[in-house]
PDB file with SEQRES, HELIX, SHEET and CRYST1 records, atoms N, CA, C and O in Angstrom:
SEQRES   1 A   86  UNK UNK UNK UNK UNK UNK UNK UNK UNK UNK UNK UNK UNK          
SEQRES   2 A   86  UNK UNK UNK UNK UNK UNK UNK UNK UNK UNK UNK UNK UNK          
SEQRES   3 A   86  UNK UNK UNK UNK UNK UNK UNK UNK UNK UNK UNK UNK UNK          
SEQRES   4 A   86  UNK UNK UNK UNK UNK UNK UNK UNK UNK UNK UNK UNK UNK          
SEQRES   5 A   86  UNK UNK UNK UNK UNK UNK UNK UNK UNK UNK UNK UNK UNK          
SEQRES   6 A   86  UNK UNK UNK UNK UNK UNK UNK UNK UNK UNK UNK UNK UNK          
SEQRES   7 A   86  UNK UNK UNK UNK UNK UNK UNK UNK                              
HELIX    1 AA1 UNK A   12  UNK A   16  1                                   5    
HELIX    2 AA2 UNK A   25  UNK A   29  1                                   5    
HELIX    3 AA3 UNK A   32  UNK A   40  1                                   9    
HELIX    4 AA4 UNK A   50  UNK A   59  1                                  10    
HELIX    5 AA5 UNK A   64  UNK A   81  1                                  18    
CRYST1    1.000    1.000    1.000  90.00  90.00  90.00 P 1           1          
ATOM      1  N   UNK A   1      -8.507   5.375  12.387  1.00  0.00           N  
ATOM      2  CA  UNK A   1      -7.641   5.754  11.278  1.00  0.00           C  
ATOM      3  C   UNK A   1      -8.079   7.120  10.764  1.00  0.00           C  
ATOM      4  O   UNK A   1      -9.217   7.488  10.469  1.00  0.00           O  
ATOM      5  N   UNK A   2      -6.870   7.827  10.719  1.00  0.00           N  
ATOM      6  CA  UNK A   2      -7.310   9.177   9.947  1.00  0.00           C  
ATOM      7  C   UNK A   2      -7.981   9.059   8.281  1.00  0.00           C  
ATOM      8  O   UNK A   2      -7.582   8.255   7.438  1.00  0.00           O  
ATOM      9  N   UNK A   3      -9.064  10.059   8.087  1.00  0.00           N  
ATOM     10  CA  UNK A   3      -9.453  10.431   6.592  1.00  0.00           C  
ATOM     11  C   UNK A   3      -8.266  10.247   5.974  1.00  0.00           C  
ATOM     12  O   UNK A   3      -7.218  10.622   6.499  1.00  0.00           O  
ATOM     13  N   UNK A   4      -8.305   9.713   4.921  1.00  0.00           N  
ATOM     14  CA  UNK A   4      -7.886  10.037   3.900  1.00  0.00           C  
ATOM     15  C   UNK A   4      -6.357   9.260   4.078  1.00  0.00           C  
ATOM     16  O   UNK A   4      -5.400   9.497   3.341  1.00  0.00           O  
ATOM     17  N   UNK A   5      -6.346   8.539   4.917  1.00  0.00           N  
ATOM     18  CA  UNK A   5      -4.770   7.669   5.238  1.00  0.00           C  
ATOM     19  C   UNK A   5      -5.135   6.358   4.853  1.00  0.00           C  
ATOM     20  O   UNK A   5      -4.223   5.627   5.239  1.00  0.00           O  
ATOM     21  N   UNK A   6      -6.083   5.633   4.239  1.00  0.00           N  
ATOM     22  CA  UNK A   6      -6.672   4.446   4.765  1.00  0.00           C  
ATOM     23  C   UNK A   6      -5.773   3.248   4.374  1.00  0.00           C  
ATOM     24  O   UNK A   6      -5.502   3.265   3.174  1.00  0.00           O  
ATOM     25  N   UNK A   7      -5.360   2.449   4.903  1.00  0.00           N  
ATOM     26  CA  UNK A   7      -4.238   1.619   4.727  1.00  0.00           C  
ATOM     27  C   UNK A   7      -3.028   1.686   5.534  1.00  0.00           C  
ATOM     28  O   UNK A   7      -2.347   0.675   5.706  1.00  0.00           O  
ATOM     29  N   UNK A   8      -2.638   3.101   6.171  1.00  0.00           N  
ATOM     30  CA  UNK A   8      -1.143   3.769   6.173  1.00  0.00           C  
ATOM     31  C   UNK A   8      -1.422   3.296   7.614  1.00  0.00           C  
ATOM     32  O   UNK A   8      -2.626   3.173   7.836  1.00  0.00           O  
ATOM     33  N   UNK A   9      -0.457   2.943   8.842  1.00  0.00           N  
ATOM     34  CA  UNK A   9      -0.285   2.880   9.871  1.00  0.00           C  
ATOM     35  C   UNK A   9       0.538   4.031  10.255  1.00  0.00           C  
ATOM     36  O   UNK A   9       0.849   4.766   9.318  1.00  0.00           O  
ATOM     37  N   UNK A  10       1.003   4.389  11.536  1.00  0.00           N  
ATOM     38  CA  UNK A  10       1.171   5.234  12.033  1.00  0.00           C  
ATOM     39  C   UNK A  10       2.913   5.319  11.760  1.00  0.00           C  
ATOM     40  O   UNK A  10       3.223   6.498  11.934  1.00  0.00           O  
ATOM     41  N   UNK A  11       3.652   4.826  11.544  1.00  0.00           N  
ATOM     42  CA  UNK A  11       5.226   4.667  11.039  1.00  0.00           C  
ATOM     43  C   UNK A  11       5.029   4.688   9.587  1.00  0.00           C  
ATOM     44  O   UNK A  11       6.073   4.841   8.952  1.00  0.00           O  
ATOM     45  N   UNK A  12       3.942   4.572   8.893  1.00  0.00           N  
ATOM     46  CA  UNK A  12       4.233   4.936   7.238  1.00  0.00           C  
ATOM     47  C   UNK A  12       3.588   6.630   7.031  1.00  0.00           C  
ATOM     48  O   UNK A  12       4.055   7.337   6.138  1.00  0.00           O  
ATOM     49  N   UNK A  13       2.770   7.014   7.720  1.00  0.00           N  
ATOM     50  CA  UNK A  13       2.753   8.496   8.148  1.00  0.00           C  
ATOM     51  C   UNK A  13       3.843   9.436   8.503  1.00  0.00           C  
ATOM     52  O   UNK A  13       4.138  10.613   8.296  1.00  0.00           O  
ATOM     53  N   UNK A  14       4.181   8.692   8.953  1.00  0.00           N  
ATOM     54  CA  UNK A  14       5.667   9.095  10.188  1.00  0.00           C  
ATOM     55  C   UNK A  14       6.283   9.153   8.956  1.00  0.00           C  
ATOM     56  O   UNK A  14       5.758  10.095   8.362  1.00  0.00           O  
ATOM     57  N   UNK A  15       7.321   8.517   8.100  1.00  0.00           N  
ATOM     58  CA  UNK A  15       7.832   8.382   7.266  1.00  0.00           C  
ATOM     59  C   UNK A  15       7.425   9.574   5.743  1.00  0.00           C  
ATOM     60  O   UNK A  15       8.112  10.395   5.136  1.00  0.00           O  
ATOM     61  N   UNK A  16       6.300   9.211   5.636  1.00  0.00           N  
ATOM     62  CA  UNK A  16       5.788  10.213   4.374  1.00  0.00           C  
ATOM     63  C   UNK A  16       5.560  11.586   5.048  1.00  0.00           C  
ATOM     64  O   UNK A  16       5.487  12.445   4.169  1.00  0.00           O  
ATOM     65  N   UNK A  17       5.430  12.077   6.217  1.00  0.00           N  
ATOM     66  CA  UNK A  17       5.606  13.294   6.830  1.00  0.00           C  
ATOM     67  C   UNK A  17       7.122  13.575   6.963  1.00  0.00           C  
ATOM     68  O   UNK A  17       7.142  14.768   7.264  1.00  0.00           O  
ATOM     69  N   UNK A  18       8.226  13.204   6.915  1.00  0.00           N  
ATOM     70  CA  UNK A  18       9.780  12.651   7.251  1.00  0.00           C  
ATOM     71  C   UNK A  18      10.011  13.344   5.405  1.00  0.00           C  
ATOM     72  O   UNK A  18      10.957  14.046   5.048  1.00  0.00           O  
ATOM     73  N   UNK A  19       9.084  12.969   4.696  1.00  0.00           N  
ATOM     74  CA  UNK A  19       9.444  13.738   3.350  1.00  0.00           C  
ATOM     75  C   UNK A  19       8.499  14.573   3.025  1.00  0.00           C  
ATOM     76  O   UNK A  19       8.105  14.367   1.877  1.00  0.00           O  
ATOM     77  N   UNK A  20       7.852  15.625   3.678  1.00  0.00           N  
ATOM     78  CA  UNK A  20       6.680  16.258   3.405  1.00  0.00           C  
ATOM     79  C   UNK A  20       5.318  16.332   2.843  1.00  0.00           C  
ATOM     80  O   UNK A  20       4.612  17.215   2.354  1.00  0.00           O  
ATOM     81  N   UNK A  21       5.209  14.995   3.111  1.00  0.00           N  
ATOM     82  CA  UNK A  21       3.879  14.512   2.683  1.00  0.00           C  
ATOM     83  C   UNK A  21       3.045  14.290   3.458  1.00  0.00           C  
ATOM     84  O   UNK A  21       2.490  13.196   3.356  1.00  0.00           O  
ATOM     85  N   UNK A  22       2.560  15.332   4.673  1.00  0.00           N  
ATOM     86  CA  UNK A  22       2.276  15.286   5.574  1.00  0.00           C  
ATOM     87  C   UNK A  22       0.338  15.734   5.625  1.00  0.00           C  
ATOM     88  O   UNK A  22      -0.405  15.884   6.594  1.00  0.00           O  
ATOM     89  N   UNK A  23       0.132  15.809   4.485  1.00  0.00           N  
ATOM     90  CA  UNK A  23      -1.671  15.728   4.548  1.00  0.00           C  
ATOM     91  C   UNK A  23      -2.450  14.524   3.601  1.00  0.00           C  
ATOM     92  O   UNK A  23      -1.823  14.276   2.571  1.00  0.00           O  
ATOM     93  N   UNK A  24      -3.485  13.879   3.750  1.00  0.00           N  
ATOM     94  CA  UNK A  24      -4.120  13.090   2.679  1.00  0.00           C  
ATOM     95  C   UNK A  24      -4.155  13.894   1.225  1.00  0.00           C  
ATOM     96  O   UNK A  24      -4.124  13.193   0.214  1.00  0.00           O  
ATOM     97  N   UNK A  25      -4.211  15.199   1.094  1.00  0.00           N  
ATOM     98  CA  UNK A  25      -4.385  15.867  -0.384  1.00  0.00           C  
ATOM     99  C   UNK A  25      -3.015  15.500  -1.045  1.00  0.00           C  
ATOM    100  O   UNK A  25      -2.848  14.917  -2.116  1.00  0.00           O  
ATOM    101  N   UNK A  26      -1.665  16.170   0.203  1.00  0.00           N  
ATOM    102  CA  UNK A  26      -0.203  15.831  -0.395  1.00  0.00           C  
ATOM    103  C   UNK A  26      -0.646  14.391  -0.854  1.00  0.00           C  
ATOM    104  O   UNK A  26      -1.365  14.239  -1.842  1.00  0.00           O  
ATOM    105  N   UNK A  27      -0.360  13.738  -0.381  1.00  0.00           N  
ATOM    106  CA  UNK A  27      -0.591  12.309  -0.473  1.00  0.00           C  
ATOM    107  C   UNK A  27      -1.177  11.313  -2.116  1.00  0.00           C  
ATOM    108  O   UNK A  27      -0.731  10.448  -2.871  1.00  0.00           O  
ATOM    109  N   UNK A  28      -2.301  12.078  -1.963  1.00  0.00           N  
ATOM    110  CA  UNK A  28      -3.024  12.220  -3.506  1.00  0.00           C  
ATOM    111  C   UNK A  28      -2.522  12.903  -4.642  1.00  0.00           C  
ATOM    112  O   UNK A  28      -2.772  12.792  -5.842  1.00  0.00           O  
ATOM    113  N   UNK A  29      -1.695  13.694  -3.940  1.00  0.00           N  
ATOM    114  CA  UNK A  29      -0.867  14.877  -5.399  1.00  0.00           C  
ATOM    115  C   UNK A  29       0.413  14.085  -5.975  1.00  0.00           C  
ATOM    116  O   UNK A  29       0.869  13.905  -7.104  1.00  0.00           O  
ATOM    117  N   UNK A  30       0.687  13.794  -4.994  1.00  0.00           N  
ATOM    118  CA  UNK A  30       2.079  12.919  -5.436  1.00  0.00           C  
ATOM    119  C   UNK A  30       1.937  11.639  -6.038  1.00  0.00           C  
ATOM    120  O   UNK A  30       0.928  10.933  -6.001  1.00  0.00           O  
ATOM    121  N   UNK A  31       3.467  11.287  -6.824  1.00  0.00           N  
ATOM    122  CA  UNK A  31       3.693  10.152  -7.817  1.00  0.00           C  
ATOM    123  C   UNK A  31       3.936   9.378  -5.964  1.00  0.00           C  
ATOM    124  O   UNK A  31       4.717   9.787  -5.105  1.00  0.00           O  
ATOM    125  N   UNK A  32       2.740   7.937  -5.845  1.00  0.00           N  
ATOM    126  CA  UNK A  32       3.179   6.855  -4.887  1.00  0.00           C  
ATOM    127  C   UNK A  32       4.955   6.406  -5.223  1.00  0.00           C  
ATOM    128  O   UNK A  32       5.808   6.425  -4.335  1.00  0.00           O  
ATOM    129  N   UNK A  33       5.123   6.179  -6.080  1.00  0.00           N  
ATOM    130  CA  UNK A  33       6.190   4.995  -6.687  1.00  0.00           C  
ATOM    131  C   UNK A  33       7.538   6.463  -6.167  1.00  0.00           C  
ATOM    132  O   UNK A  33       8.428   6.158  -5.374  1.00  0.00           O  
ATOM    133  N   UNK A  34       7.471   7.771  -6.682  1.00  0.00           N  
ATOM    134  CA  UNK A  34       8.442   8.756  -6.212  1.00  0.00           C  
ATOM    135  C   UNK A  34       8.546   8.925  -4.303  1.00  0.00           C  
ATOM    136  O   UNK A  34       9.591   8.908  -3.652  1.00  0.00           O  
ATOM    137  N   UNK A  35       6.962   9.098  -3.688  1.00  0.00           N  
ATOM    138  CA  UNK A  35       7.345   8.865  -2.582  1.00  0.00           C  
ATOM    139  C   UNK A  35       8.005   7.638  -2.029  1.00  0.00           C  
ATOM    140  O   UNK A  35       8.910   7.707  -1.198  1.00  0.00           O  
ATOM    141  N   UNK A  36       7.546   6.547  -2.494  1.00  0.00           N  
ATOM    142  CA  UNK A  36       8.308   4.870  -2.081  1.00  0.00           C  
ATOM    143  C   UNK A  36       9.719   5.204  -2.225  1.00  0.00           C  
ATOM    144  O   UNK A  36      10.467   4.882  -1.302  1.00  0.00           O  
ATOM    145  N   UNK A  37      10.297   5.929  -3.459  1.00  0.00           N  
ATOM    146  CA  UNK A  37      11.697   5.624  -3.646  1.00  0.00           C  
ATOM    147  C   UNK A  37      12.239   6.522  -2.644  1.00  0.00           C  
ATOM    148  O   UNK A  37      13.344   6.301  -2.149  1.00  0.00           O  
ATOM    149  N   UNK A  38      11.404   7.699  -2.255  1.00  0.00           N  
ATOM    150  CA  UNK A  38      12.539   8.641  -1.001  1.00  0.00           C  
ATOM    151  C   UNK A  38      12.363   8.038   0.324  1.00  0.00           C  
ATOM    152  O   UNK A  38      13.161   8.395   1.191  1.00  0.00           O  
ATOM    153  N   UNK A  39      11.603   7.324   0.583  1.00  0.00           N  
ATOM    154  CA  UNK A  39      11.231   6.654   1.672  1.00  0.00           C  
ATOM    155  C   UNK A  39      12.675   5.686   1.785  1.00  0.00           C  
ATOM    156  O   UNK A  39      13.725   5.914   2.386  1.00  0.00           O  
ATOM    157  N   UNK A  40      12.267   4.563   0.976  1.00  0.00           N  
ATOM    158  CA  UNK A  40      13.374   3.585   1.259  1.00  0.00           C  
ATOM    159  C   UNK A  40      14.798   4.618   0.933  1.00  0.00           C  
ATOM    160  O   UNK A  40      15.795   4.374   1.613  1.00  0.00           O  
ATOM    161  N   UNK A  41      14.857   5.443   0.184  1.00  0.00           N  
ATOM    162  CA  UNK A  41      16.474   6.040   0.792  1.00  0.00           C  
ATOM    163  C   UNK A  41      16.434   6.587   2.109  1.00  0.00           C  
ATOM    164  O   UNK A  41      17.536   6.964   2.507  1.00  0.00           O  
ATOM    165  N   UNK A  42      15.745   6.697   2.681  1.00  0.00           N  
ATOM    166  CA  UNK A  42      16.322   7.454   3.900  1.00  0.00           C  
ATOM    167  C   UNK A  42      15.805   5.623   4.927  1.00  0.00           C  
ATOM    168  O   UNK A  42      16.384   5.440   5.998  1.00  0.00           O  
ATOM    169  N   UNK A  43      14.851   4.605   4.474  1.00  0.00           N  
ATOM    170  CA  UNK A  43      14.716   3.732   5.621  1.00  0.00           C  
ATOM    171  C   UNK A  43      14.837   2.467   4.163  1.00  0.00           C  
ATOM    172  O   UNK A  43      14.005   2.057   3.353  1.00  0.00           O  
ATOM    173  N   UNK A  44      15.870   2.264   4.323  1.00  0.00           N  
ATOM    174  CA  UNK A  44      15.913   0.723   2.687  1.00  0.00           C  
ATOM    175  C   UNK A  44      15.525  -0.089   3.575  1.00  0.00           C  
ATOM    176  O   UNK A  44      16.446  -0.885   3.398  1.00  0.00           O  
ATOM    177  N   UNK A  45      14.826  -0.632   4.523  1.00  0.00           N  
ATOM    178  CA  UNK A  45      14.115  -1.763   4.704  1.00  0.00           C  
ATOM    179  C   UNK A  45      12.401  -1.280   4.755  1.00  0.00           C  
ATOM    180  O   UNK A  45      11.514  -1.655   5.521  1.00  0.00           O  
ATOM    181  N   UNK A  46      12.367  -0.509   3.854  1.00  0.00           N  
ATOM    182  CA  UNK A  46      11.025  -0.150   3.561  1.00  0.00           C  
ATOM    183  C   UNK A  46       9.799  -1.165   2.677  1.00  0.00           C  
ATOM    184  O   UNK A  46       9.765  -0.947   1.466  1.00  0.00           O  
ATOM    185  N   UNK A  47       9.141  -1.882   3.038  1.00  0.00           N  
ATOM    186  CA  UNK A  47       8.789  -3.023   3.012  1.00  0.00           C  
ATOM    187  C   UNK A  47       7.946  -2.500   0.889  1.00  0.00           C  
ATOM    188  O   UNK A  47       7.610  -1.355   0.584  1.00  0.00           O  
ATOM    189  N   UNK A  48       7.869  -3.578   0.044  1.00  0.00           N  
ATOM    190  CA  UNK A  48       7.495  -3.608  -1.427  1.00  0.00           C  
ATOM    191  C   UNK A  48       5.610  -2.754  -0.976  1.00  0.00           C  
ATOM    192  O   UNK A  48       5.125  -1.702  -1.391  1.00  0.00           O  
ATOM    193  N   UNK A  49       5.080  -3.720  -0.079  1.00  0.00           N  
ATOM    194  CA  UNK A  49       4.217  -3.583   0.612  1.00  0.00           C  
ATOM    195  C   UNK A  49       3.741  -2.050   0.747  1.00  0.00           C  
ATOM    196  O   UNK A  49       2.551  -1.777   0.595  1.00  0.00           O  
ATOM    197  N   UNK A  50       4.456  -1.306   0.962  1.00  0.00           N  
ATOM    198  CA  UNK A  50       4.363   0.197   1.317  1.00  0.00           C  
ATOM    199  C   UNK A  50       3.710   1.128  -0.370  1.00  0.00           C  
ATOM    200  O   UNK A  50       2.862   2.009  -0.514  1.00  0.00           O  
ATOM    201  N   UNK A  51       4.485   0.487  -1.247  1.00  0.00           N  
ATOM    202  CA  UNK A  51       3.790   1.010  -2.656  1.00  0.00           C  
ATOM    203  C   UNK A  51       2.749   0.663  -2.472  1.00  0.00           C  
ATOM    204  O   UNK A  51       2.121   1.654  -2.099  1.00  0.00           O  
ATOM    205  N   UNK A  52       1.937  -0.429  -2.507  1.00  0.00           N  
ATOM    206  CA  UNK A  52       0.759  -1.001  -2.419  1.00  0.00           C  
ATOM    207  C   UNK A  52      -0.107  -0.196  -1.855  1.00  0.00           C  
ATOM    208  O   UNK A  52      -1.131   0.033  -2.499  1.00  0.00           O  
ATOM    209  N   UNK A  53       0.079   0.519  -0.371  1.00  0.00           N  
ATOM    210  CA  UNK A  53      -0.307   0.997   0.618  1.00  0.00           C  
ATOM    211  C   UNK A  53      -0.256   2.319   0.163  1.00  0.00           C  
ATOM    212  O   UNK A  53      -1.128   2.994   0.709  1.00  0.00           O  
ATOM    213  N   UNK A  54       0.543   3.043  -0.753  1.00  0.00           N  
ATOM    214  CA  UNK A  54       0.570   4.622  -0.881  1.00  0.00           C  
ATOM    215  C   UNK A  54      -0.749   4.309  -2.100  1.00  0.00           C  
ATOM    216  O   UNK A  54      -1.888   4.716  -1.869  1.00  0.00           O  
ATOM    217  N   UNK A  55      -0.450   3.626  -3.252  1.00  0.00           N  
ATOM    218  CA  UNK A  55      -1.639   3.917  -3.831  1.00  0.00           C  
ATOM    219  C   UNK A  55      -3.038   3.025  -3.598  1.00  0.00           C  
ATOM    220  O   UNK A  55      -3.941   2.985  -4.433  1.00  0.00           O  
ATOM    221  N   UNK A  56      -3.053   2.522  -2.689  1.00  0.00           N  
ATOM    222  CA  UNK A  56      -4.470   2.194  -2.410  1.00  0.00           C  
ATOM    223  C   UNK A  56      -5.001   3.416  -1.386  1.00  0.00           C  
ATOM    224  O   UNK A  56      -6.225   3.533  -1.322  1.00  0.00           O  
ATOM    225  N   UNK A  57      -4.168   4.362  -0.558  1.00  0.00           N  
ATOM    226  CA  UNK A  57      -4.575   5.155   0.211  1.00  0.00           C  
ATOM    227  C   UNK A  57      -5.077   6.228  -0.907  1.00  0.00           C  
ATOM    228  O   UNK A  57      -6.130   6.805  -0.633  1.00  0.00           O  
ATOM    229  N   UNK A  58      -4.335   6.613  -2.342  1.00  0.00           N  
ATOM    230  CA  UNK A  58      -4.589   7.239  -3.114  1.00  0.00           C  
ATOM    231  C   UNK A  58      -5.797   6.859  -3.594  1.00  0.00           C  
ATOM    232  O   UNK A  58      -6.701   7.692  -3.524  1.00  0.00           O  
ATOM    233  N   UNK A  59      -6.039   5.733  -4.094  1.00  0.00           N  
ATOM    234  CA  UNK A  59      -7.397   5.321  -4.462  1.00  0.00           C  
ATOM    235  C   UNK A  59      -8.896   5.613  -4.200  1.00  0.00           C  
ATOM    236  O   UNK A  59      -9.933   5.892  -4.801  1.00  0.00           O  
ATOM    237  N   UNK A  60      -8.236   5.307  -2.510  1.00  0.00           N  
ATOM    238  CA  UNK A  60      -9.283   4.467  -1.393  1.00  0.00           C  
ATOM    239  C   UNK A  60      -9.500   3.263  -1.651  1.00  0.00           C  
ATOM    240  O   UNK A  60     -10.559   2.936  -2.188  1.00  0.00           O  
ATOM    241  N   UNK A  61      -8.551   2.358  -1.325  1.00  0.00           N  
ATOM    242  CA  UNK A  61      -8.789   0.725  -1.515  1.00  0.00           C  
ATOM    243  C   UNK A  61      -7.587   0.415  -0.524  1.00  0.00           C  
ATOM    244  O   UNK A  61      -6.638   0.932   0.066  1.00  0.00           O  
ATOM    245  N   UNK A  62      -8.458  -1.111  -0.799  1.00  0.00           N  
ATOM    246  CA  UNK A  62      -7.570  -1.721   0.471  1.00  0.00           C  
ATOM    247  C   UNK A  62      -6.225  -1.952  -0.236  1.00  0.00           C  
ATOM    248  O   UNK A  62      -6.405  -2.316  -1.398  1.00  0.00           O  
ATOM    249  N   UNK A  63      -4.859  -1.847   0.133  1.00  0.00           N  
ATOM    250  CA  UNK A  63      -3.573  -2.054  -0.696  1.00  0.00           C  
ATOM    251  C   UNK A  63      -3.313  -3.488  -0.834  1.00  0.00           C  
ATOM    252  O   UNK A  63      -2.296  -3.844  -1.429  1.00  0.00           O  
ATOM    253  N   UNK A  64      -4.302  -4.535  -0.239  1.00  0.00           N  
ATOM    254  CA  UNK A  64      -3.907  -6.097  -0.705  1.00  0.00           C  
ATOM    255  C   UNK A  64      -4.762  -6.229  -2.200  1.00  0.00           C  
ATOM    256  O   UNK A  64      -4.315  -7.076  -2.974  1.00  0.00           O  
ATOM    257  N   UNK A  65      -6.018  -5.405  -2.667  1.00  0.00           N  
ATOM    258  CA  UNK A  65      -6.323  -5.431  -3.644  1.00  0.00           C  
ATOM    259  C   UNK A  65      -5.709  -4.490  -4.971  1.00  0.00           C  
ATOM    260  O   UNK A  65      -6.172  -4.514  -6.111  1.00  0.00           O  
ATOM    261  N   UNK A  66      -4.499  -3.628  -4.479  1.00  0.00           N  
ATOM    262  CA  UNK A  66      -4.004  -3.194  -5.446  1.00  0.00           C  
ATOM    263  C   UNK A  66      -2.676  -4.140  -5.376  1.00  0.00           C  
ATOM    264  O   UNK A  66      -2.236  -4.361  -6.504  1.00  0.00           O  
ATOM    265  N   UNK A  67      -1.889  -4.790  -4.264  1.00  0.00           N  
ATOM    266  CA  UNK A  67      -1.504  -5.905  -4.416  1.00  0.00           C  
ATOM    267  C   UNK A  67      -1.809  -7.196  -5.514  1.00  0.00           C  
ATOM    268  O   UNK A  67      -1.103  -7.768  -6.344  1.00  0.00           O  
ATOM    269  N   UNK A  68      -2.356  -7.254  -5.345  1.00  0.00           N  
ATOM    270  CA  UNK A  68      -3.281  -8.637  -6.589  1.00  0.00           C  
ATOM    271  C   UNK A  68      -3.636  -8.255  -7.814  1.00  0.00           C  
ATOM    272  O   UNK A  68      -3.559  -8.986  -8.801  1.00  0.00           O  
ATOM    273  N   UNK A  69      -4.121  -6.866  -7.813  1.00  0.00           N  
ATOM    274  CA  UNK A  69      -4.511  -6.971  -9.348  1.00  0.00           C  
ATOM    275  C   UNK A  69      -3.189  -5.910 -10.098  1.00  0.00           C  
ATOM    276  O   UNK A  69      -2.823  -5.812 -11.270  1.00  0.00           O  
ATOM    277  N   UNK A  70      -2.768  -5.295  -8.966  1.00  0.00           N  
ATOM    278  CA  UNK A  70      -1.445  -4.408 -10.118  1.00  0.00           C  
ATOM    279  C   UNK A  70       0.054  -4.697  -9.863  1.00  0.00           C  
ATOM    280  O   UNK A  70       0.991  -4.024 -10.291  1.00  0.00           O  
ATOM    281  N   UNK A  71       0.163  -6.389  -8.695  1.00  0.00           N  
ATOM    282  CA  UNK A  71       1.423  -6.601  -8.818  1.00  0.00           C  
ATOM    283  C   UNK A  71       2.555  -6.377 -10.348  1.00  0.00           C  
ATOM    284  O   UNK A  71       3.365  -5.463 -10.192  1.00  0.00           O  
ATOM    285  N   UNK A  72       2.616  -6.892 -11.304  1.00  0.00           N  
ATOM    286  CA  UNK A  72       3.203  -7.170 -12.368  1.00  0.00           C  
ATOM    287  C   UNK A  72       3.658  -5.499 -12.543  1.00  0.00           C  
ATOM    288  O   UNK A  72       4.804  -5.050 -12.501  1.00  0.00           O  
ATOM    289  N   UNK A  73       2.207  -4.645 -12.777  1.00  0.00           N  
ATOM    290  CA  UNK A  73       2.816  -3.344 -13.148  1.00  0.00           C  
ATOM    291  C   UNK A  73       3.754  -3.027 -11.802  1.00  0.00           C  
ATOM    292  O   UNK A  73       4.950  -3.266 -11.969  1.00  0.00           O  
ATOM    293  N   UNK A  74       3.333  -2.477 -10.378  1.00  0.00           N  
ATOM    294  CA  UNK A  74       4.289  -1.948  -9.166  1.00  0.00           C  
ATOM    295  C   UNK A  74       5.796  -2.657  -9.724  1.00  0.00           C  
ATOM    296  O   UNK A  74       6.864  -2.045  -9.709  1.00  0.00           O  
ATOM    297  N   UNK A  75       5.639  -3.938 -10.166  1.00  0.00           N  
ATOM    298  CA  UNK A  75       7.217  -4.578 -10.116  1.00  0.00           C  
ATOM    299  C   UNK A  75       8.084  -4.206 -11.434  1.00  0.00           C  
ATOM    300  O   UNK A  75       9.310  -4.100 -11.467  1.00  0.00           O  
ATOM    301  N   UNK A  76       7.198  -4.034 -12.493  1.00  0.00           N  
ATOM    302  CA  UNK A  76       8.268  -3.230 -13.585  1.00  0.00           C  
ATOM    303  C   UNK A  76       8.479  -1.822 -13.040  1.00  0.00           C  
ATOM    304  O   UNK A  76       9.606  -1.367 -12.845  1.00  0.00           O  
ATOM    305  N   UNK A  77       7.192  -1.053 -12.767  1.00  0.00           N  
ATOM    306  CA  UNK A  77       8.059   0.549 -12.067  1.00  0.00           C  
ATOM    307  C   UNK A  77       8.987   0.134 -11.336  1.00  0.00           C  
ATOM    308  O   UNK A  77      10.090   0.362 -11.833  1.00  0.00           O  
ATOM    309  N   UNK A  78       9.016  -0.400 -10.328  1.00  0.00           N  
ATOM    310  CA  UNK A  78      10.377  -0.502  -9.318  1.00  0.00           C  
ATOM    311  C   UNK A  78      11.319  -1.076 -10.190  1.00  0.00           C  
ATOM    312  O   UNK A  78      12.188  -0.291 -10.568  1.00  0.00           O  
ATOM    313  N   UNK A  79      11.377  -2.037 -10.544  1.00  0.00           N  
ATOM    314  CA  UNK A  79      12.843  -2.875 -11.523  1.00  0.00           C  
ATOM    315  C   UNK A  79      12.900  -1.438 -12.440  1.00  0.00           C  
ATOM    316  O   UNK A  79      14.088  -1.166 -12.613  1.00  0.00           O  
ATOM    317  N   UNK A  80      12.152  -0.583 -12.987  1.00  0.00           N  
ATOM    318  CA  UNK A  80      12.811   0.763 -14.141  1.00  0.00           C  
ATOM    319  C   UNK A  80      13.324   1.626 -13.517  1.00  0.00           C  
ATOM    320  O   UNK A  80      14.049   2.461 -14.058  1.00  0.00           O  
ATOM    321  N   UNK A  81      13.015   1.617 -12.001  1.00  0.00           N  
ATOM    322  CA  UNK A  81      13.573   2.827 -11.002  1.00  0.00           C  
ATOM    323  C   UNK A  81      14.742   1.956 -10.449  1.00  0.00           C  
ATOM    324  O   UNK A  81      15.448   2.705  -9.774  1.00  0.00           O  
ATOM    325  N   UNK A  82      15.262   0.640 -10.450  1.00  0.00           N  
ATOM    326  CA  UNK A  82      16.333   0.512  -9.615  1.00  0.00           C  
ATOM    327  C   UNK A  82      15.809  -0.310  -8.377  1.00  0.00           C  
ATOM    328  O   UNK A  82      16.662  -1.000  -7.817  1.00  0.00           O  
ATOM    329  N   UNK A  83      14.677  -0.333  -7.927  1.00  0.00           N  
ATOM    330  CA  UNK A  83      14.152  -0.682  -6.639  1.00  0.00           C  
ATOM    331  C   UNK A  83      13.193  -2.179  -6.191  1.00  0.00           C  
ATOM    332  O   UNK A  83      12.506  -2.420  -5.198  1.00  0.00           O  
ATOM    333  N   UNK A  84      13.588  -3.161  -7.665  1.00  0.00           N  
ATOM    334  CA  UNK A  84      12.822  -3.891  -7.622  1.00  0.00           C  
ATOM    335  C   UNK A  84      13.617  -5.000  -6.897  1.00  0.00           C  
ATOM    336  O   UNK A  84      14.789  -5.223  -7.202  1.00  0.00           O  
ATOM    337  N   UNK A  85      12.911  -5.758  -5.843  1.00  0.00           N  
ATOM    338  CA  UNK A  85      13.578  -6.799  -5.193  1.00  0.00           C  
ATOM    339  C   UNK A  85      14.275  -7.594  -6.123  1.00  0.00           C  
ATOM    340  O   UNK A  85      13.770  -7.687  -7.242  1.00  0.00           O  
ATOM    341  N   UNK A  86      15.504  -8.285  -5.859  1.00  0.00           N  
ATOM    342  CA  UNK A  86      16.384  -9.240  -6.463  1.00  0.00           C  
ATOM    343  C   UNK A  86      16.150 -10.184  -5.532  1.00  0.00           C  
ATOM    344  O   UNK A  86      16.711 -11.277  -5.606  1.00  0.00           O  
TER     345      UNK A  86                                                      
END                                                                             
């Protein structure tokens, strides 16, 4: 796994390079929850999972532990942006 990707597989790279977020610093500079929302417009089966994964790569943590402890918050940002699963 590349520095500074830790979490991201090689199609969520693909994707955040697809919107110019193509280094670990971009990556860190940016709002996760703004990249998630251009992502799923250009691929809407962009898995909830993938927020998790942008800011635990931001962190450095694994994204099942920002899963667990910051579900509640990820799900009001998305439901205030429009993007929260129904």
């Amino acid at each position: 796994m590349s520095a500074g990707w830790q979490g991201l597989g090689p199609r969520s790279r693909e994707q955040l390079a697809a919107i110019g977020i193509d280094t670990p610093d971009r990556l860190r500079s940016c709002d996760a929850f703004d990249a998630y929302a251009r992502i799923k417009a250009r691929w809407p089966g962009a898995s909830r999972n993938l927020v998790y994964a942008l800011l635990g790569a931001q962190e450095g943590r694994d994204w099942r532990d920002i899963a667990r402890e910051r579900r509640t918050e990820v799900l009001l940002r998305l439901d205030a942006m429009g993007l929260a699963p129904r």
